[in-house]
C-alpha positions as CSV (number, residue, x, y, z in Angstrom):
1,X,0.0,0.0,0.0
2,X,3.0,2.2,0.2
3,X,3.4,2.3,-3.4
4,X,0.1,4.7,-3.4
5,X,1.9,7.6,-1.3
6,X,4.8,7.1,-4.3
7,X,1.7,7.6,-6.6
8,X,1.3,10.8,-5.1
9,X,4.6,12.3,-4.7
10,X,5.4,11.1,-8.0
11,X,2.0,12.1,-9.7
12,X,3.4,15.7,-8.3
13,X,6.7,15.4,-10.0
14,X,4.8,14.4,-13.1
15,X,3.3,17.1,-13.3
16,X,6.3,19.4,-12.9
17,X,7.8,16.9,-15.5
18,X,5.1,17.4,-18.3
19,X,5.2,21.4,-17.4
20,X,9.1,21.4,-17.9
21,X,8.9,19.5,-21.4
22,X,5.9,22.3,-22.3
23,X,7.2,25.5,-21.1
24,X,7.7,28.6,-23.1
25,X,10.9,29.8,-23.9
26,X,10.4,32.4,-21.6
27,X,9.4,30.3,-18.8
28,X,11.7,27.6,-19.4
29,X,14.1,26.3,-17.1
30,X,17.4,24.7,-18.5
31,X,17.0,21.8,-20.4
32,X,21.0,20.7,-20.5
33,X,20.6,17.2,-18.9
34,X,22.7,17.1,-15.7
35,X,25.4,14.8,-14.2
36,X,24.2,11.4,-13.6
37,X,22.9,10.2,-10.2
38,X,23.4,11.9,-6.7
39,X,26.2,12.6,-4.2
40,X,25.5,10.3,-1.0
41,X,26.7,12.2,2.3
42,X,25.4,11.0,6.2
43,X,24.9,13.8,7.5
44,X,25.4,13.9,11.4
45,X,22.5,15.2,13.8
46,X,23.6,17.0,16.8
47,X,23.0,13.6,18.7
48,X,25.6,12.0,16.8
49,X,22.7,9.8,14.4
50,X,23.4,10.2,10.5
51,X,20.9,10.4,8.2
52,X,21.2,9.4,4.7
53,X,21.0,12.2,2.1
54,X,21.6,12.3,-1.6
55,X,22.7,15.5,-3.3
56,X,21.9,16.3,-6.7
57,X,24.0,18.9,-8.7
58,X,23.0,21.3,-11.5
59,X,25.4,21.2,-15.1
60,X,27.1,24.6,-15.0
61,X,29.5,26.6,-11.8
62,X,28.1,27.1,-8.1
63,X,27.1,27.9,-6.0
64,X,23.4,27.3,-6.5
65,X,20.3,27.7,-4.6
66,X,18.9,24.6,-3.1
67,X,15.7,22.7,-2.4
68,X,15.4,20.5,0.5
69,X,13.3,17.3,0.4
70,X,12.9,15.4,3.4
71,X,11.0,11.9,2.9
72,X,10.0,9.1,5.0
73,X,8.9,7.2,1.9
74,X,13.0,6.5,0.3
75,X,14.8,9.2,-0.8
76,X,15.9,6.7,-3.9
77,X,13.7,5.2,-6.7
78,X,10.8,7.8,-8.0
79,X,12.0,10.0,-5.3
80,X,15.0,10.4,-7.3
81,X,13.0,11.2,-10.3
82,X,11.5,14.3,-8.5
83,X,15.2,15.4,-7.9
84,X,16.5,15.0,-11.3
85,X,13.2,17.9,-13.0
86,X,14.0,20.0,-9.9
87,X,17.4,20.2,-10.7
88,X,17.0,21.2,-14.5
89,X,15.8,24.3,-13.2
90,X,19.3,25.1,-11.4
91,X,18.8,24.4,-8.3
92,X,21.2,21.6,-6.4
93,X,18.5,19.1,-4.8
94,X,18.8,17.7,-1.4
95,X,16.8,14.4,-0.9
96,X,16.5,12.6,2.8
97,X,15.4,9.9,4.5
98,X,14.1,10.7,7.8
99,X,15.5,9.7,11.2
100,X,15.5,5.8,11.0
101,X,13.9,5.1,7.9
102,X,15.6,3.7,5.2
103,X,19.3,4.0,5.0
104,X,19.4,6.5,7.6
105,X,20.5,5.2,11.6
106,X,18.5,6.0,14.5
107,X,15.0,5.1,15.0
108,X,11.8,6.3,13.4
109,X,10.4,8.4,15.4
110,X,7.3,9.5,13.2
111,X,7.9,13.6,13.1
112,X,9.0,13.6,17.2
113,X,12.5,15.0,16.1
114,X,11.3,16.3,12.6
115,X,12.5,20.2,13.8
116,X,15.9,19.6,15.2
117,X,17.0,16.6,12.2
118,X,15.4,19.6,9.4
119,X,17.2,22.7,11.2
120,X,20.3,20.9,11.4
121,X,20.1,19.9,8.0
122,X,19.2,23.1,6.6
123,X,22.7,23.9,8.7
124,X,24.6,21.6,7.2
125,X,23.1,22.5,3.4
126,X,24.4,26.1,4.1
127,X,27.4,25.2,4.8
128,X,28.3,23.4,1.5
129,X,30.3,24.7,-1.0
130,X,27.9,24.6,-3.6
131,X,25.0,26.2,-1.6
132,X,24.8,29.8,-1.9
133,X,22.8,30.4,0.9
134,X,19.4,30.0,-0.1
135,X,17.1,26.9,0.5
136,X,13.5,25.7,-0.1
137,X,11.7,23.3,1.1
138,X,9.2,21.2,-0.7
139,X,6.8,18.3,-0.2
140,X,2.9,17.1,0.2
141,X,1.4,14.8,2.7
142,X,4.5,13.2,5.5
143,X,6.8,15.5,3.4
144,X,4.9,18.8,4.4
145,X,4.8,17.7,7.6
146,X,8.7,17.5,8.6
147,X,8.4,21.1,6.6
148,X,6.2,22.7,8.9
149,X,7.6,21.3,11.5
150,X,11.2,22.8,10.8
151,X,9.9,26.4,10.1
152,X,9.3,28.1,13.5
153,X,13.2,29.3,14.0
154,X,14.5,28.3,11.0
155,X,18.0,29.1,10.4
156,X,18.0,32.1,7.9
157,X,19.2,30.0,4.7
158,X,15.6,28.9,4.7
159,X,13.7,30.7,2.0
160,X,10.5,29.5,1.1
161,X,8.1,26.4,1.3
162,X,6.5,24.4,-1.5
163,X,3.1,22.3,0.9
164,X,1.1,20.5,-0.4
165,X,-2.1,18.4,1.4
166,X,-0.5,18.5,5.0
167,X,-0.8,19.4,8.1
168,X,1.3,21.7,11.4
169,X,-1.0,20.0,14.2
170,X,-0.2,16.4,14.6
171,X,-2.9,16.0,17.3
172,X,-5.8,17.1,15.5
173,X,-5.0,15.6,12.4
174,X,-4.8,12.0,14.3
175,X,-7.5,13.0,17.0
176,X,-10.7,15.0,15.4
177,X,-13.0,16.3,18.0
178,X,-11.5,13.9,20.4
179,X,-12.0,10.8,18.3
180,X,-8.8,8.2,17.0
181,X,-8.9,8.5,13.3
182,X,-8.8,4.8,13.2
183,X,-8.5,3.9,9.6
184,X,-6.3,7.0,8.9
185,X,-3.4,7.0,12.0
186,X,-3.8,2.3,12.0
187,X,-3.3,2.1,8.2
188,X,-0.8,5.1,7.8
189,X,1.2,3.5,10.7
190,X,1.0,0.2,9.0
191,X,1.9,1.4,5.5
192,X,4.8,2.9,7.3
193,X,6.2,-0.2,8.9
194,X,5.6,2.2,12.6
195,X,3.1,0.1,13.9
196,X,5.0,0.1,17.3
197,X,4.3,3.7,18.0
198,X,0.4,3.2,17.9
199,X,-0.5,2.2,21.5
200,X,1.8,5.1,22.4
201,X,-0.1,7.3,20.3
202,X,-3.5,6.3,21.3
203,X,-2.4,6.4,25.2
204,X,-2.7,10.3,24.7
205,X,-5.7,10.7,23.6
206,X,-5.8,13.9,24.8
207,X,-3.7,17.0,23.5
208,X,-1.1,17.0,26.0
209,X,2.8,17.7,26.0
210,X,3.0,14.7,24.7
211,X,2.4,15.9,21.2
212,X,4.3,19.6,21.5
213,X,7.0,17.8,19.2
214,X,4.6,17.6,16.3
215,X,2.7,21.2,16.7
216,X,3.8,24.1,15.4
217,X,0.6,25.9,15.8
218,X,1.1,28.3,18.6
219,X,4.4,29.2,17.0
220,X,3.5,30.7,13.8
221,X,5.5,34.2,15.2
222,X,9.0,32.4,14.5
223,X,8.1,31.5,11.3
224,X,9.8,33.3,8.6
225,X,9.2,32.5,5.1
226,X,6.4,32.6,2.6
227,X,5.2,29.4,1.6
228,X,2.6,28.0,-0.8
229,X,0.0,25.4,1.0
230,X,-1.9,23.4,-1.3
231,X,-5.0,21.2,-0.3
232,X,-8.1,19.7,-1.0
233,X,-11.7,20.0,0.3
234,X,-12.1,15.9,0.5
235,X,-8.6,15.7,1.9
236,X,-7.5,14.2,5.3
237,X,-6.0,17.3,6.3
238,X,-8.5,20.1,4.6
239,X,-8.7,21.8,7.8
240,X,-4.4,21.5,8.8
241,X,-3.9,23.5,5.4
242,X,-6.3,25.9,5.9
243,X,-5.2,26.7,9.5
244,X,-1.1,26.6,8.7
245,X,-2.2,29.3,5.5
246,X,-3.8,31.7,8.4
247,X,-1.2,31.1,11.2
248,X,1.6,31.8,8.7
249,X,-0.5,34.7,6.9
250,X,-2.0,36.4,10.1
251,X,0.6,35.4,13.0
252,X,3.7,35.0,11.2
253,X,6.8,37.1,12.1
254,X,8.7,39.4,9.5
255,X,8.8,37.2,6.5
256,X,5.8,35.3,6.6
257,X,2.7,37.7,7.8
258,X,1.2,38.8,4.4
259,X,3.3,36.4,1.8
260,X,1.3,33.3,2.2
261,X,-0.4,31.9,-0.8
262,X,-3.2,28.9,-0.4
263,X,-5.3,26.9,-3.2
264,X,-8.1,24.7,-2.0
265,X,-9.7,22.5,-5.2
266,X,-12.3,19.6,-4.7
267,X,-9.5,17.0,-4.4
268,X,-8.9,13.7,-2.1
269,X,-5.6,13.1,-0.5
270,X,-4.3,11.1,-3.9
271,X,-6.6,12.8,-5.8
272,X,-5.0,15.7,-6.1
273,X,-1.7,14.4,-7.5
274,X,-3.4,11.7,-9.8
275,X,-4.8,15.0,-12.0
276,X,-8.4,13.4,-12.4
277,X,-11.8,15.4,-12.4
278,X,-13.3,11.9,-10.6
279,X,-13.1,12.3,-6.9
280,X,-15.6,9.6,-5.2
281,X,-18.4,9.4,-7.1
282,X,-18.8,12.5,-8.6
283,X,-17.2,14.0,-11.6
284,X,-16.4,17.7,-11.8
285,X,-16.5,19.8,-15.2
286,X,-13.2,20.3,-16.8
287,X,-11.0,22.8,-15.1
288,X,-11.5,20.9,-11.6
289,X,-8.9,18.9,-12.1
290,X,-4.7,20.1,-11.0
291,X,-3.8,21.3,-14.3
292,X,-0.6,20.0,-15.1
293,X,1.0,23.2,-16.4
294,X,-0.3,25.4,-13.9
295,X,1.1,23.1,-11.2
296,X,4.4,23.5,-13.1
297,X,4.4,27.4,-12.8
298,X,3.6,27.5,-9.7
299,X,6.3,25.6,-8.6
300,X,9.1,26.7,-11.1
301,X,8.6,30.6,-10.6
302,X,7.5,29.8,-6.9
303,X,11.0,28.9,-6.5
304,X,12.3,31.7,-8.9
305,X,10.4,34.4,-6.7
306,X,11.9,33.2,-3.5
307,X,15.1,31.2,-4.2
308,X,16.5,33.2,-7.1
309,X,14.9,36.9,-6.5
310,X,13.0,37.0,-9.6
311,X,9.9,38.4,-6.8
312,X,7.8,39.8,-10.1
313,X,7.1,36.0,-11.1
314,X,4.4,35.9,-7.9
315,X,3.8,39.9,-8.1
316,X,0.3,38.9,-9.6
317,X,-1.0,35.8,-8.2
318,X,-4.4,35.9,-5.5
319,X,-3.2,35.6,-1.9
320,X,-6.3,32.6,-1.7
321,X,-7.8,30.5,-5.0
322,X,-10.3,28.2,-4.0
323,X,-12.8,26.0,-6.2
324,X,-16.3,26.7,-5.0
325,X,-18.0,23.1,-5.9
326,X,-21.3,22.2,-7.3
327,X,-24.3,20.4,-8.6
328,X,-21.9,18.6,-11.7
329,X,-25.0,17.1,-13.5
330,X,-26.3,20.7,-14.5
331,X,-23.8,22.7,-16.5
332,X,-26.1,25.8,-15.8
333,X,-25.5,25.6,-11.9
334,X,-24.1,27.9,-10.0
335,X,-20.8,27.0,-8.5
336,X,-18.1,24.3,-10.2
337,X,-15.7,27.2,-10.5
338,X,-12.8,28.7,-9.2
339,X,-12.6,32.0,-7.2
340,X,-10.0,34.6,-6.2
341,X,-9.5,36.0,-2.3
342,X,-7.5,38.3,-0.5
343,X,-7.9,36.2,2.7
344,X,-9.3,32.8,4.3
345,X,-12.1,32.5,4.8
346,X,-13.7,35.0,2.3
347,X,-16.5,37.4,4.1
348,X,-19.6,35.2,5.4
349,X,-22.7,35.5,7.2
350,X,-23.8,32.7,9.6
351,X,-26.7,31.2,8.9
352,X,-28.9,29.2,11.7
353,X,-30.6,25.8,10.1
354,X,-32.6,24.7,13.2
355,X,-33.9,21.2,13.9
356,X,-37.5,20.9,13.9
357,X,-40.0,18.5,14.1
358,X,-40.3,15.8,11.4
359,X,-36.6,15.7,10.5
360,X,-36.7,19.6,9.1
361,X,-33.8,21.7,9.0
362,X,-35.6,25.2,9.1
363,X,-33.8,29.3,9.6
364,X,-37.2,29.5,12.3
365,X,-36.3,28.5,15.9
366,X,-38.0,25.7,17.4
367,X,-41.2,26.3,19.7
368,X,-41.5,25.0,23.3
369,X,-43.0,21.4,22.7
370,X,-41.0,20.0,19.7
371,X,-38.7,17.8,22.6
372,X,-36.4,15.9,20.8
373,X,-35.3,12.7,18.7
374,X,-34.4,9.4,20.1
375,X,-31.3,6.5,18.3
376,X,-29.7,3.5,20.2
377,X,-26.7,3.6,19.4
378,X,-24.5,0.1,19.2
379,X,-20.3,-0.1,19.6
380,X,-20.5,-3.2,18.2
381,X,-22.9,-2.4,14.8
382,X,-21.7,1.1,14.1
383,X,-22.7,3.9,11.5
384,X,-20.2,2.5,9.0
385,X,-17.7,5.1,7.3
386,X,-19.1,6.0,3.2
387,X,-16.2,7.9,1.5
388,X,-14.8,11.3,3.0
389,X,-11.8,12.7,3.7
390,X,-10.0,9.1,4.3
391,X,-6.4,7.9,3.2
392,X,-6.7,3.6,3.7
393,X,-10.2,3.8,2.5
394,X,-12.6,5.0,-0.5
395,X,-12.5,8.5,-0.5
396,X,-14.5,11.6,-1.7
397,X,-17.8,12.5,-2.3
398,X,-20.0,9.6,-1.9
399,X,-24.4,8.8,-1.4
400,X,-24.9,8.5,2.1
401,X,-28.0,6.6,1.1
402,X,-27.2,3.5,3.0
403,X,-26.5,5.1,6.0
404,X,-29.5,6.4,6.4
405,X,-31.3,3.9,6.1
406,X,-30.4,2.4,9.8
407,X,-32.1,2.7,12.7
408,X,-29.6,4.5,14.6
409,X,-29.0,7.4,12.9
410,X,-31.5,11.2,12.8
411,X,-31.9,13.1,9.6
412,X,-33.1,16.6,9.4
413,X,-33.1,18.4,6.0
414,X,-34.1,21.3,4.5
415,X,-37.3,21.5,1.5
416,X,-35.8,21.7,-1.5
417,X,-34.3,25.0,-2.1
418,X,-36.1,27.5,-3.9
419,X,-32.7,29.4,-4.8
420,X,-28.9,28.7,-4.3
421,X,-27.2,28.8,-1.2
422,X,-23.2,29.2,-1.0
423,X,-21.5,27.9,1.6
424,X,-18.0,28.7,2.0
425,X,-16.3,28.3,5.5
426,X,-16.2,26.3,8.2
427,X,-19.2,24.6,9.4
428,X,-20.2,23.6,13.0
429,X,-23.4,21.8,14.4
430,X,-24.6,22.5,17.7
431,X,-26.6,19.7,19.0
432,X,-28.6,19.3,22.9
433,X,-27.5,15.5,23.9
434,X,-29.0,13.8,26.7
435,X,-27.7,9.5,27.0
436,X,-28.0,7.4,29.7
437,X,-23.9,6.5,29.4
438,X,-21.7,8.1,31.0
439,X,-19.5,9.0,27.4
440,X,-20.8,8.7,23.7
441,X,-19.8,10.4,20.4
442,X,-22.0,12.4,17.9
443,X,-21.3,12.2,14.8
444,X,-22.8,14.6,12.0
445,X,-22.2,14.3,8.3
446,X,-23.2,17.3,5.8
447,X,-24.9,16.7,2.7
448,X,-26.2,17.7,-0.4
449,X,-29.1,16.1,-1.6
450,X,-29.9,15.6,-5.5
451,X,-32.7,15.8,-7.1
452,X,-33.0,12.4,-7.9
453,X,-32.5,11.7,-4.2
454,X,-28.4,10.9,-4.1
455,X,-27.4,12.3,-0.7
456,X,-23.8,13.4,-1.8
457,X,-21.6,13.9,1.6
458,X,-20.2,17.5,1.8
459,X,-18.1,16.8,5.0
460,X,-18.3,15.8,8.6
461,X,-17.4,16.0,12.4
462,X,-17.4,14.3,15.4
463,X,-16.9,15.0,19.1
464,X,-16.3,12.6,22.2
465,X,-18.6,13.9,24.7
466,X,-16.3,14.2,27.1
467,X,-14.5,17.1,25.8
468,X,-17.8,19.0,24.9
469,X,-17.4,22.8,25.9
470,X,-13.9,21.9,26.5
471,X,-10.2,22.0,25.0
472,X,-8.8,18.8,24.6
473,X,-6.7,19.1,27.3
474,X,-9.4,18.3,29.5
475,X,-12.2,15.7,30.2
476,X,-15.2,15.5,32.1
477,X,-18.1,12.4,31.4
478,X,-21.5,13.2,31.5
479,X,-24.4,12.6,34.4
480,X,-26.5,10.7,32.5
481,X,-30.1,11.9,31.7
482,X,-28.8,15.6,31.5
483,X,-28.5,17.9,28.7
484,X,-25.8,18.9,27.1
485,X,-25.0,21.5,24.6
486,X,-22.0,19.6,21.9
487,X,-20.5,22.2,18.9
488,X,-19.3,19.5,16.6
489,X,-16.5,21.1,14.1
490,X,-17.5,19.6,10.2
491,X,-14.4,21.3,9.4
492,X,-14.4,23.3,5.7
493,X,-15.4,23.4,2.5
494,X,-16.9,25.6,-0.2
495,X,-19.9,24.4,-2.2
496,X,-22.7,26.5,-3.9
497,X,-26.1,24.0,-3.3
498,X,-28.4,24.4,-5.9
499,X,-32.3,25.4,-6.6
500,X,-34.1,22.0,-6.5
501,X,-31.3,20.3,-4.0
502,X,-31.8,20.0,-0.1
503,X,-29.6,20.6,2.8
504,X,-29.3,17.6,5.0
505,X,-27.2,16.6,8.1
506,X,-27.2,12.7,9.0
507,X,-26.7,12.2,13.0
508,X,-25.3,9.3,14.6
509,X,-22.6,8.1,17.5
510,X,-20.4,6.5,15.0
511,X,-19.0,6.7,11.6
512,X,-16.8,3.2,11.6
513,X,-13.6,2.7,10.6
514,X,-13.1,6.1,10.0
515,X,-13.1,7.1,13.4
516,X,-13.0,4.7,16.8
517,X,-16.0,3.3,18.3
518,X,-16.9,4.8,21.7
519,X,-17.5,2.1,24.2
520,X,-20.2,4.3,26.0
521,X,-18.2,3.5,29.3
522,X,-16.3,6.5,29.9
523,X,-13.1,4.4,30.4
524,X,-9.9,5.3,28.8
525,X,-9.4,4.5,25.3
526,X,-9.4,1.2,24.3
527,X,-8.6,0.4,28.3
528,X,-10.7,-3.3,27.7
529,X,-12.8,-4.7,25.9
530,X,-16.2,-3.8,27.5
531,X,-18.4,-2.2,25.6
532,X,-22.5,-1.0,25.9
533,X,-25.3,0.2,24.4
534,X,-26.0,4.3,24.6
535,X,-29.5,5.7,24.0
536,X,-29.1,9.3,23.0
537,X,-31.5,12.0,21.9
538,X,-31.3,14.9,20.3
539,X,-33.3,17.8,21.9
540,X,-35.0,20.7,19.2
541,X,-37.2,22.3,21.7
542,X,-37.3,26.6,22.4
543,X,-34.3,25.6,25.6
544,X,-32.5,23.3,23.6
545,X,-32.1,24.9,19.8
546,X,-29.6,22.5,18.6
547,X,-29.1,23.8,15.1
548,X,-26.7,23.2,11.9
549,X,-24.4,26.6,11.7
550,X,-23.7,27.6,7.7
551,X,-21.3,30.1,6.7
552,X,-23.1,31.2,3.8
553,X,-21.1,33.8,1.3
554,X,-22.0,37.7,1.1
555,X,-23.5,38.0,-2.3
């Protein structure tokens, strides 16, 4: 299964690839093949482990700028490939394998030491001969990871970032709204030969100092470089792109503030590199798709801008592009296009879809006697997992159709709309929960509902109870047969939902393998094997408004 993260960094240098063979004379980088095959140095870490790294030289006299690529998916084979396109554009190329993976000594330790083995490596490029003092970084997925986790205090050879579909906040990309990302962190971790670091992972369920070594986020002030961040609305880290973009744009010391560039399109985590308009089940119109060209000037005069001071190759580009998705049966529908900003998110107003009586989602409040909605909910038959920002598992935009149909799940939608409604942001549910367990999870999945009757998932969220109204720092279980208020984070998206569709939100406890099964106990995570039934309800009465929260665009 490894061989479908080589899919994606090597769809990327495909793309680059194609772009290189197409390019304008003006645009074009050197073509004049250079030497065969890399230098091979171990570079030492300041603990005495060496880690394998291959260095790729331009044709021609140094010193040159240089781009750092630090993998934990082999450094040789297609990596190499990405190496030799970067380098026809003159810039020496620095591949690694991360600390114990691969040819490199040490032990994996899965991004723990990814800041001090990429500053001291970003050191040791500096001091090379044919370095002149200026370095990039590039990467998607694992490979933007160990970037953002070197920038905060990067030594000043550091330049510039290349991200694509990753995340700065290891926590809540394993752990969202409390919840193990089972499929996700067991069958990354498994791909990745680390299975041994997974009880230790899911022993810290919460967000404690265990997992400072893989957070950047409340560091963004000593970062110091622009970067471009790249991700996808169906991707597993949607949300970790969007929120390094704004920490680097809005927080980031002299350097970064204001020099931040982000595109969002209506990609998967491979999808996105394989260059396809199919993404689950639906199809986008032409134009959807990462154009293979425009990835390639992106990247070439990215690099140019930052590494070789040509700054007029980004003078023009929008600070945010973002694809605003849509109904992709009707060509005459609004959305299915791309759109410009000057900040994330664009300007919004929040709308209020309240739950109502008889599975409506309505903008009127609820009246005194509308009480609630009532689901058993099962650990050992969950609400299994249709498509959606996964990795191990189908992905995308699927119909939720045979979800609903259970027994323990709520749905509440809207009539079909009479006009469209864009939503662009980040949505939240707020829901009233009383159970008679002492811990349970709510799960809520957004979607948009053809007219034919598909039930096309937008995105989703989930929160463990026991962090509700909390940070995750934190836990309390509930008193059962009281009422709580939960805000379940769906994360973001943009999508324009058109006249004739409906607005629906599907409500369960589970949402299996994607996320891990809540006992219903209140013990530990996966402390035994006990397990037992939760009955939970939903209150939509005038004291308990639980209601779906929209950021719907400004006309």
């Amino acid at each position: 299964m490894r061989k479908l993260f080589v899919l994606l960094v090597v769809g990327l240098a495909l793309v680059v690839w194609v772009g290189v063979t197409r390019m304008s004379t003006e645009d074009a980088a050197p073509t004049t093949l250079p030497p065969e095959g890399p230098e091979t140095a171990m570079v030492a870490m300041p603990d005495g482990v060496r880690l394998a790294t291959d260095v790729y030289l331009p044709r021609g006299d140094g010193p040159w700028p240089t781009i750092l690529i630090r993998t934990t998916y082999s450094r040789q084979g297609e990596m190499g490939g990405m190496a030799d396109m970067l380098k026809m554009g003159g810039y020496v190329v620095v591949m690694q394998d991360t600390r114990g993976r691969f040819d490199s000594e040490g032990t994996d330790t899965v991004f723990s030491t990814a800041t001090q083995d990429g500053q001291a490596t970003l050191e040791w490029i500096a001091a090379q001969p044919w370095c002149d003092g200026r370095i990039g970084t590039w990467g998607p997925s694992a490979l933007g990871i160990v970037q953002y986790m070197l920038a905060p205090n990067a030594p000043e050879a550091l330049r510039c970032q290349f991200v694509a579909i990753s995340t700065p906040d290891l926590y809540h990309a394993g752990f969202l709204g409390g919840v193990a990302r089972q499929s996700l962190v067991e069958g990354w971790l498994a791909w990745q030969d680390s299975e041994f670091i997974l009880q230790e992972w899911l022993s810290h369920p919460m967000e404690d100092d265990y997992w400072d070594a893989a957070d950047i986020s409340g560091r963004y002030d000593e970062v110091h470089v622009p970067a471009i961040h790249i991700g996808g609305w169906y991707d597993i880290f949607t949300q970790g792109t969007l929120d390094a973009f704004v920490g680097y744009q809005e927080q980031g010391g002299a350097g970064a503030a204001g020099r931040q560039h982000l595109v969002m399109g209506p990609w998967t985590h491979i999808g996105m590199a394989t260059g396809e308009r199919q993404q689950g089940e639906l199809e986008y119109p032409a134009g959807a798709e990462m154009d293979t060209m425009e990835l390639m000037r992106l990247t070439f005069n990215w690099y140019q801008a930052c590494l070789l001071g040509e700054e007029s190759r980004a003078d023009d580009w929008p600070t945010v592009r973002y694809y605003v998705m849509g109904d992709v049966d009707n060509p005459d529908a609004p959305g299915n296009e791309w759109r410009e900003a000057d900040a994330w998110p664009p300007p919004a107003t929040e709308l209020s879809l309240y739950l109502r009586a008889d599975g409506l989602l309505d903008a009127t409040p609820p009246t005194a006697d509308e009480g609630g909605n009532t689901f058993v909910y099962d650990p050992s038959d969950p609400s299994p997992t249709v498509c959606g920002a996964n990795l191990t598992i189908k992905a995308g935009p699927c119909d939720q159709r045979e979800v609903e149909a259970r027994d323990d799940v709520l749905i509440f939608s809207t009539p079909p709309l009479e006009s469209p409604l864009e939503v662009t942001g980040r949505v939240r549910a707020r829901l009233w929960l009383v159970s008679d367990a002492p811990d349970t999870d709510v799960a809520v999945r957004l979607t948009d509902v053809y007219p034919d009757g598909r039930s096309m998932l937008v995105t989703d969220g989930i929160l463990r109870a026991r962090f509700r109204g909390l940070d995750f720092t934190r836990e309390e279980l509930m008193i059962p047969g009281a009422p709580y208020e939960l805000e379940i984070d769906l994360g973001s998206t943009s999508i324009a939902f058109d006249a004739g569709h409906a607005i629906r939100i599907v409500i369960s406890s589970s949402n299996a393998p994607r996320f891990d099964p809540n006992p219903n106990t209140g013990a530990p995570l996966r402390a035994n094997d006990e397990i037992r039934t939760a009955t939970n309800t939903i209150l939509h009465d005038a004291d308990h408004p639980s209601a779906l929260l929209l950021p719907v665009s400004e006309p």
